[in-house]
C-alpha positions, 0 to 999 in steps of 0.5 A, spaced: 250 255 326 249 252 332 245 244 331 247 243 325 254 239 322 256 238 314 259 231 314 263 228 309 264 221 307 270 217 304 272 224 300 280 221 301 285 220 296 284 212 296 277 213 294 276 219 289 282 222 289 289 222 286 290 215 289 283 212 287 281 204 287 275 206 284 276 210 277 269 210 276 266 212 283 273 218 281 271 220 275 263 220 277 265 225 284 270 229 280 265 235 279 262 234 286 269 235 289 269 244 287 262 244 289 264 240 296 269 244 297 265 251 296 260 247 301 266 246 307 268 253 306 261 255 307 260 251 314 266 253 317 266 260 315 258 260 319 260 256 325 258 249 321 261 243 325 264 240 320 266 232 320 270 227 317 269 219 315 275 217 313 275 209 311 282 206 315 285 199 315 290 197 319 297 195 317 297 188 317 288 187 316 287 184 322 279 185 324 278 188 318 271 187 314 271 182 309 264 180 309 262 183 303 265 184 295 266 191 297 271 190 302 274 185 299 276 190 293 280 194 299 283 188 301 287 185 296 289 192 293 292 193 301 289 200 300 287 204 305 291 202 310 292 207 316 298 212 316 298 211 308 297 217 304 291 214 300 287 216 308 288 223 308 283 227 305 282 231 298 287 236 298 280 241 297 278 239 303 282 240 308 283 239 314 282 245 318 284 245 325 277 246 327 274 240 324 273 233 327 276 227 323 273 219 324 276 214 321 271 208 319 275 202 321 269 197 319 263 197 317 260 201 312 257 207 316 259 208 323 255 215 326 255 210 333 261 206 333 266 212 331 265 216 335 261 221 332 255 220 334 256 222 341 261 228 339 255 231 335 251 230 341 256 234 345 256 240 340 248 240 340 247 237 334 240 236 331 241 236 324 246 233 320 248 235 312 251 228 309 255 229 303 260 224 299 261 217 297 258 213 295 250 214 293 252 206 292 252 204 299 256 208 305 251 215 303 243 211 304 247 207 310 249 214 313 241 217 313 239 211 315 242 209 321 242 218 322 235 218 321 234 211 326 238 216 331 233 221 332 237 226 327 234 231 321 238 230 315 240 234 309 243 231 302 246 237 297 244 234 291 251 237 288 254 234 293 254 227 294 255 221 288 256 214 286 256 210 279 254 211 274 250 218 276 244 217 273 242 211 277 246 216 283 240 222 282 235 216 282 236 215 289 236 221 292 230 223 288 226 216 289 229 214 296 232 219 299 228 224 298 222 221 304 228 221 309 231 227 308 231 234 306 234 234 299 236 241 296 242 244 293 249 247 295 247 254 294 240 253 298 244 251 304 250 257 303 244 262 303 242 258 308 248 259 313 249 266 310 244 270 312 
């Protein structure tokens, strides 16, 4: 589907997966992940481009963030480190061979300074479906900053998370919902599908 990418966000193992520094943001995102999963497929099988952030540090922290708590938590564990496992996406979602992967080496949400940005311009990409982690912080940055670009943005409500889930859905309800489109994952594979 030509003009739209499903990008997720932070769905590596360091962050909610087998390798987890937050429990309680893996615990939280476990049953988005056969939902996000489901939606992934979806997109590739419709011509979806399909994006990745990964967050990514260098081996030996030089430049990396550590302006705020968030990043200090990463940091001290020396989790996320480049060329470590805890980097490589959710087993669930691939890779596939057709779908970009950005690492995120600062920051909290980088469209621009990845990379991105300018790739999804380059596939004539106007609308953006943004999924992931974490409703706390990286997903509202991640809208912002696409909706400050000039993109339409999409939140499958079933495909995004962050802790405690209540608090979560009260974000894409009470704030999200008045800059982007919020639907559910079967609304957007209809979608794609017909």
């Amino acid at each position: 589907m030509n003009g739209t990418a499903l990008v997720t966000n932070e769905c590596q193992r360091g962050a909610i997966g087998d390798e987890a520094l937050w429990p309680d943001l893996a615990s939280a995102a476990a049953p988005m992940v056969p939902v996000l999963a489901r939606l992934v497929a979806a997109a590739r099988a419709s011509g979806v481009a399909v994006a990745h952030f990964v967050a990514v540090r260098r081996a030996d922290l030089r430049g990396a963030n550590r302006n705020a708590p968030l990043f200090e938590v990463s940091l001290r564990a020396r989790s996320l480190v480049e060329g470590t496992s805890a980097v490589e996406l959710i087993p669930e979602l691939g890779p596939s061979s057709t779908d970009l992967v950005f690492p995120k080496t600062h920051g909290i949400a980088s469209l621009r300074s990845t990379g991105l940005d300018a790739a999804l311009r380059n596939l004539d990409v106007d609308t953006i479906v943004i999924t992931g982690v974490s409703v706390n912080v990286a997903i509202p940055a991640l809208v912002f900053e696409a909706v400050n670009l000039g993109y339409r943005v999409v939140i499958p409500r079933d495909a995004v998370a962050g802790v405690p889930p209540s608090y979560a859905s009260d974000v894409v309800r009470r704030s999200l919902s008045l800059v982007a489109s919020i639907v559910s994952t079967e609304e957007l594979i209809a979608g794609w599908t017909r």
